[in-house]
N, CA and C of each residue as an Amber inpcrd file, in Angstrom:
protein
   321
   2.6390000  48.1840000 -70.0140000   2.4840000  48.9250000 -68.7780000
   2.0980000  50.3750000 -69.0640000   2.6930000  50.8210000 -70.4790000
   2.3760000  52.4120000 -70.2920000   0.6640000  52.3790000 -71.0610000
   0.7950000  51.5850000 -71.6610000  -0.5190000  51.6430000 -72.2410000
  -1.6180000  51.4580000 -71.3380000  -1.5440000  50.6350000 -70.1520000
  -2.2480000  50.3060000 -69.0540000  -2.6550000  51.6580000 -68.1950000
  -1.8270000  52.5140000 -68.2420000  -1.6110000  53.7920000 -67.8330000
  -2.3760000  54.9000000 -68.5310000  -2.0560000  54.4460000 -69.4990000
  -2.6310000  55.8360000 -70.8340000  -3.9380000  55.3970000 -71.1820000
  -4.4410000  54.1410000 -70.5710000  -5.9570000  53.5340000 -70.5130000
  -6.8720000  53.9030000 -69.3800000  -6.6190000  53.7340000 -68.3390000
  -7.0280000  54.3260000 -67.1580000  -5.7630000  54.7720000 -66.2900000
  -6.1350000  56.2350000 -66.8060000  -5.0070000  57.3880000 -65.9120000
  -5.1810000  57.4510000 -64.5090000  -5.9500000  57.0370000 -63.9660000
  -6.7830000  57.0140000 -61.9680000  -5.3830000  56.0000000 -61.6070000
  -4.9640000  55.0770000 -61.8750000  -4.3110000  54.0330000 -61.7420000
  -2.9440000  54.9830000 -61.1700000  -2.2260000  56.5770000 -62.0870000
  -1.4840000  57.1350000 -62.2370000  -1.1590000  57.4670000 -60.3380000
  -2.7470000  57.9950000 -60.4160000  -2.9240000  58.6730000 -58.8510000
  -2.8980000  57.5440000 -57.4220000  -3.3930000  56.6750000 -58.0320000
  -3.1320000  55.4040000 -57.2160000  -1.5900000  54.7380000 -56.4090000
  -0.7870000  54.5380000 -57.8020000   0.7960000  54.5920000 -57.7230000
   1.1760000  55.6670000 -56.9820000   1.1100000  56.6320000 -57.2130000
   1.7470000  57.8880000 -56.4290000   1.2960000  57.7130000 -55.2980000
  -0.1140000  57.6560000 -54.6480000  -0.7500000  57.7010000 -53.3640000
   0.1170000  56.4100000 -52.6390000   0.4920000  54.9370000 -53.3510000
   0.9060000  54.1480000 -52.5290000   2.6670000  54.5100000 -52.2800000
   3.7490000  54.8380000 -53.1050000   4.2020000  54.8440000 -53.2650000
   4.5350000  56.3890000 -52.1260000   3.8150000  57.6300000 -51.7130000
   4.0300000  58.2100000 -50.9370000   3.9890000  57.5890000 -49.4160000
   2.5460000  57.0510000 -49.1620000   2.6030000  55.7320000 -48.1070000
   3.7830000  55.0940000 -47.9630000   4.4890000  54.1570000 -48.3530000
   5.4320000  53.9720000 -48.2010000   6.8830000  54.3360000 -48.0160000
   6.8090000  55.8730000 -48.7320000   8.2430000  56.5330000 -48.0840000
   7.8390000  56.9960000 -46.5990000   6.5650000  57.4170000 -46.4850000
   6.2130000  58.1320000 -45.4170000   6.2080000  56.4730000 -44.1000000
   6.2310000  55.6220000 -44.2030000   6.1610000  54.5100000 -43.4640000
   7.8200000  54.3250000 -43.1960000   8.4930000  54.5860000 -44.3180000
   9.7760000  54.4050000 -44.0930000  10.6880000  55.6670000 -43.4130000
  10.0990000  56.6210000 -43.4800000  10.9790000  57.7760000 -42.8340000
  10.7530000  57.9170000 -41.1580000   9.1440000  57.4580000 -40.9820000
   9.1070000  56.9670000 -39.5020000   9.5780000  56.0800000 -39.1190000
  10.0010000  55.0900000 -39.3680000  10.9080000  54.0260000 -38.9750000
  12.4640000  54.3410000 -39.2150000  12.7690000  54.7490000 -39.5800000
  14.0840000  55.3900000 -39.7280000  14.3590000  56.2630000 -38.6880000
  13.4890000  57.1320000 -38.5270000  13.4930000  58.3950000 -37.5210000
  13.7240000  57.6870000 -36.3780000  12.6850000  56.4880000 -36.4510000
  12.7350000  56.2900000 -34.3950000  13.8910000  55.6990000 -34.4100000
  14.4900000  54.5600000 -35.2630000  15.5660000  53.8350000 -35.3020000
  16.5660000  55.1610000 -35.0150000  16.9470000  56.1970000 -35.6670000
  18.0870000  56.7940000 -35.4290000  18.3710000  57.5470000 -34.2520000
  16.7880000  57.8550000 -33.6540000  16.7660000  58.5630000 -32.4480000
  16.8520000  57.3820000 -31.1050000  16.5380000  56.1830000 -31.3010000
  16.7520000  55.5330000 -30.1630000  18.4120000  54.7500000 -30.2490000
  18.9720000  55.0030000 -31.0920000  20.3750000  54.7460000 -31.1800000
  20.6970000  56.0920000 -31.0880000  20.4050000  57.2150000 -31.2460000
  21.5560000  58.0080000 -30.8190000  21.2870000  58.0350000 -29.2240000
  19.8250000  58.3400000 -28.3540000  19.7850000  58.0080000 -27.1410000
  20.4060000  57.1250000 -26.6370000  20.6390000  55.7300000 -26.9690000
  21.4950000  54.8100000 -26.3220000  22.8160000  55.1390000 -26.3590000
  23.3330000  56.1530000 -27.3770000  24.4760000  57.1600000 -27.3180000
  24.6640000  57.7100000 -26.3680000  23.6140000  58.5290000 -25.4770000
  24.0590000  59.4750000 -24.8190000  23.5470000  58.8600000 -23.7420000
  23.3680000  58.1430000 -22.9640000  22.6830000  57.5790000 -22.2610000
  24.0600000  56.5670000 -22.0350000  24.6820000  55.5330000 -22.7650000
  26.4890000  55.1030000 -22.1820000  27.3400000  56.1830000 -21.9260000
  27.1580000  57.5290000 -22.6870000  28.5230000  58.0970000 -22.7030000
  28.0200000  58.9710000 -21.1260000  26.6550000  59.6040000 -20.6540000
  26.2260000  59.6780000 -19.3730000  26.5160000  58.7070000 -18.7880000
  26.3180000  57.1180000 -18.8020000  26.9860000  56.3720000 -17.2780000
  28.2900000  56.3870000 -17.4070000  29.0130000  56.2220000 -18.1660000
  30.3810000  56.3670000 -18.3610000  31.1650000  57.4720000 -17.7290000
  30.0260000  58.4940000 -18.0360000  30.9090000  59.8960000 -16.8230000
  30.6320000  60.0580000 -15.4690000  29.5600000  59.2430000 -15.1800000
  29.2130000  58.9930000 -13.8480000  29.7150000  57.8690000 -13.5320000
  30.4880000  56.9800000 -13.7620000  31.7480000  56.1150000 -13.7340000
  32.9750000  56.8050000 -13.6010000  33.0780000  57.5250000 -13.9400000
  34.5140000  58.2270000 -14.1260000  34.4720000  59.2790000 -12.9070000
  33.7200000  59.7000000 -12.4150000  33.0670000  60.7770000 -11.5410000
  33.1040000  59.8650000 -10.0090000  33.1840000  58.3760000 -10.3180000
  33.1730000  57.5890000  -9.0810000  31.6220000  57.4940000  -8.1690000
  30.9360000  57.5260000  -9.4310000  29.4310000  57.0810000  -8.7230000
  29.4080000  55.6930000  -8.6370000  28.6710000  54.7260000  -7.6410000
  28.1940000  53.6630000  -7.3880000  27.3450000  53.2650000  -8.1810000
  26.9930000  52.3100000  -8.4030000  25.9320000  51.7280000  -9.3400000
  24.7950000  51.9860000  -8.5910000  24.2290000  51.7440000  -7.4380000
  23.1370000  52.5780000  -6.8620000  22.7640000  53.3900000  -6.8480000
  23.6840000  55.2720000  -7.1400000  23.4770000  55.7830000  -7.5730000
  23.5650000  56.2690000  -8.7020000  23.9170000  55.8080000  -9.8610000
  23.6140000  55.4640000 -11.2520000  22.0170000  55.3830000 -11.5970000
  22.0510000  54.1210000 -10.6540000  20.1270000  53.6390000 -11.1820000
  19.1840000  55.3650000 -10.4370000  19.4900000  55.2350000  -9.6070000
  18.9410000  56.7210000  -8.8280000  18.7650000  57.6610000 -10.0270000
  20.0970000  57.8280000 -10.1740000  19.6340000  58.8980000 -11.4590000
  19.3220000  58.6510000 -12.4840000  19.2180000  57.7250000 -13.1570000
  18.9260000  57.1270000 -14.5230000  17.0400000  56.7530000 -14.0250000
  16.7770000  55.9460000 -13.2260000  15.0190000  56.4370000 -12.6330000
  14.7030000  57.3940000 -12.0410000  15.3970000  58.6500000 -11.9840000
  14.8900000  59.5780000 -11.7130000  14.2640000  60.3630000 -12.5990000
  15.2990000  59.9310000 -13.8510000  15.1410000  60.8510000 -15.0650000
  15.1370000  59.8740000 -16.4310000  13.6290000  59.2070000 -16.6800000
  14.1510000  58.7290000 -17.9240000  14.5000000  59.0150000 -18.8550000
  14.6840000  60.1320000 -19.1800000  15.1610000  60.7920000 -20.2170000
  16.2810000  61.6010000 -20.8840000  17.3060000  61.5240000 -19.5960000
  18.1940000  61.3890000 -19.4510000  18.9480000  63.1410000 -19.5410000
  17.9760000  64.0580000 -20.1180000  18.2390000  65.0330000 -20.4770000
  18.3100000  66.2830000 -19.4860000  17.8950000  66.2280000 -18.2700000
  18.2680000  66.8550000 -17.3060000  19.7410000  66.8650000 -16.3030000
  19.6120000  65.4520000 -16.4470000  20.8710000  64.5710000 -15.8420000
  22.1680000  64.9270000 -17.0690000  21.6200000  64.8530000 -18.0810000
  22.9330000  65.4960000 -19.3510000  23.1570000  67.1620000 -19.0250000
  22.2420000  67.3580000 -18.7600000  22.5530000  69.1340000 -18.9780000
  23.4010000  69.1640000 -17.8340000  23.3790000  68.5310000 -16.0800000
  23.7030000  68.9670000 -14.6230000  25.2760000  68.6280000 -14.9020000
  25.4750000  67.5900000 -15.6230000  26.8440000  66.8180000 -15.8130000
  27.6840000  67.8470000 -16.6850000  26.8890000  68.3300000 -17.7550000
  27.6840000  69.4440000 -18.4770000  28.0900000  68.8850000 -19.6160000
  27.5970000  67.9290000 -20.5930000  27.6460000  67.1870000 -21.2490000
  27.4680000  67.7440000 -22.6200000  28.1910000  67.8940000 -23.5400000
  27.6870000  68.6190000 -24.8750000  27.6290000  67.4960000 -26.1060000
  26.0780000  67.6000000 -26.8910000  26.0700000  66.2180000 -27.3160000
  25.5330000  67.2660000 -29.1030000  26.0930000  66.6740000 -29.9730000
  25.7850000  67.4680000 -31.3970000  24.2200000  66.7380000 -31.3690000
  23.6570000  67.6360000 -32.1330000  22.3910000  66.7100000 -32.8130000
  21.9410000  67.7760000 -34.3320000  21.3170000  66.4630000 -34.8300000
  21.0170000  67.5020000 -36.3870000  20.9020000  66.4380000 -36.8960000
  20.5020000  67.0200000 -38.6230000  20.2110000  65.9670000 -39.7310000
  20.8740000  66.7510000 -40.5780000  22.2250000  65.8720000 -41.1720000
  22.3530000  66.1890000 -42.1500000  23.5670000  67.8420000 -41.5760000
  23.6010000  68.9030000 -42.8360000  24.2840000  69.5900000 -42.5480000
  23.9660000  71.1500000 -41.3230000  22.5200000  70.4220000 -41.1360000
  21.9100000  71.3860000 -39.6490000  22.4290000  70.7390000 -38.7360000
  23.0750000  71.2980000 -37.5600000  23.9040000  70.8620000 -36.4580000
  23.6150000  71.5210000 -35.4120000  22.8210000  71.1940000 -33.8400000
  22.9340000  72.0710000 -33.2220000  23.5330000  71.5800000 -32.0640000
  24.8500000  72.1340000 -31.2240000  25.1560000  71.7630000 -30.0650000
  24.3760000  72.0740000 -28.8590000  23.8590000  70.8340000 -28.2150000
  23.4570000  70.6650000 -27.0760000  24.2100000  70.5910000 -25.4850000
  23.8430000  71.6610000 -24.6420000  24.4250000  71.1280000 -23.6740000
  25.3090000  72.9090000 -23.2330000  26.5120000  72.0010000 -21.6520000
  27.3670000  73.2310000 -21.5730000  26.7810000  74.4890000 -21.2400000
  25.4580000  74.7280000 -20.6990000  25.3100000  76.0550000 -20.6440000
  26.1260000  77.1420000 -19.7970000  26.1900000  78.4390000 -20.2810000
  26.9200000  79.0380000 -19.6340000  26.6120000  79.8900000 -18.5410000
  27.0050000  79.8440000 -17.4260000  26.4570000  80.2240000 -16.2450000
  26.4740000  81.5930000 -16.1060000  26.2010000  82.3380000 -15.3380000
  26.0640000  83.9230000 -15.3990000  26.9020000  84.1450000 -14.2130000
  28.2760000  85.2090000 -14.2860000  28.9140000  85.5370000 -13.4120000
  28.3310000  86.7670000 -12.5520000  28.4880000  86.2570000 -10.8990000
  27.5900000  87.2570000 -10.0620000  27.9850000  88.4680000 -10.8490000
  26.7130000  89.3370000 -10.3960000  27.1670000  90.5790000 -11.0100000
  26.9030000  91.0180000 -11.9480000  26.6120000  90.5560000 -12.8770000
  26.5210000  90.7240000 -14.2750000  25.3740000  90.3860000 -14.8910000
  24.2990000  91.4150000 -16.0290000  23.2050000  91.6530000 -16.1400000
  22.8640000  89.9960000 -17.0330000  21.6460000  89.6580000 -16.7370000
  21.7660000  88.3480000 -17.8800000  21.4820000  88.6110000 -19.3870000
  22.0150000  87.2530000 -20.5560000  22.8740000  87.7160000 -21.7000000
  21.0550000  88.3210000 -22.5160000  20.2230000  87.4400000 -21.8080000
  18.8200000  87.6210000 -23.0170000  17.7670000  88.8860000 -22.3500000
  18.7310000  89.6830000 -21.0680000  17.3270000  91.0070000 -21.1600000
  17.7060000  92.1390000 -21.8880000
């Protein structure tokens, strides 16, 4: 094998080129896999509080087709959901409202 290598070195660049292809095939599939399981995360633990809140299942679907994405409907509920990879973490959610009166926090 190494001699096969040390015979025609192009072969070298070949391996590497497929072998990047394939992590890169695998990190997109990973990605969507982890992002459509953590959505199905937040997306039970949202009907669940609109269960607990004493919504109807009619209006459940209302808001769940109103918003497929669930992320407007997370923010109104007040919902704080972690997200990150790894040891980057950013909390989502909870924003804090501005008491009358008082100049806002970003002028």
């Amino acid at each position: 094998m190494i001699q096969l290598l040390a015979d025609q070195p192009w072969l070298i660049v070949c391996l590497l080129t497929a072998i990047v292809i394939v992590a890169c095939v695998a990190i997109v599939f990973i990605t969507d896999y982890l992002r459509t399981s953590q959505q199905a995360e937040i997306d039970a633990a949202l009907k669940h509080d609109m269960l607990n809140r004493g919504m109807s299942a009619a209006e459940i679907k209302a808001v769940l087709e109103a918003n497929t994405a669930g992320e407007e409907a997370r923010l109104a509920l007040k919902q704080r959901v972690r997200v990150g990879l790894g040891s980057f973490q950013v909390e989502v959610g909870d924003r804090q409202e501005a008491q009358p009166g008082t100049p806002p926090a970003h002028a």
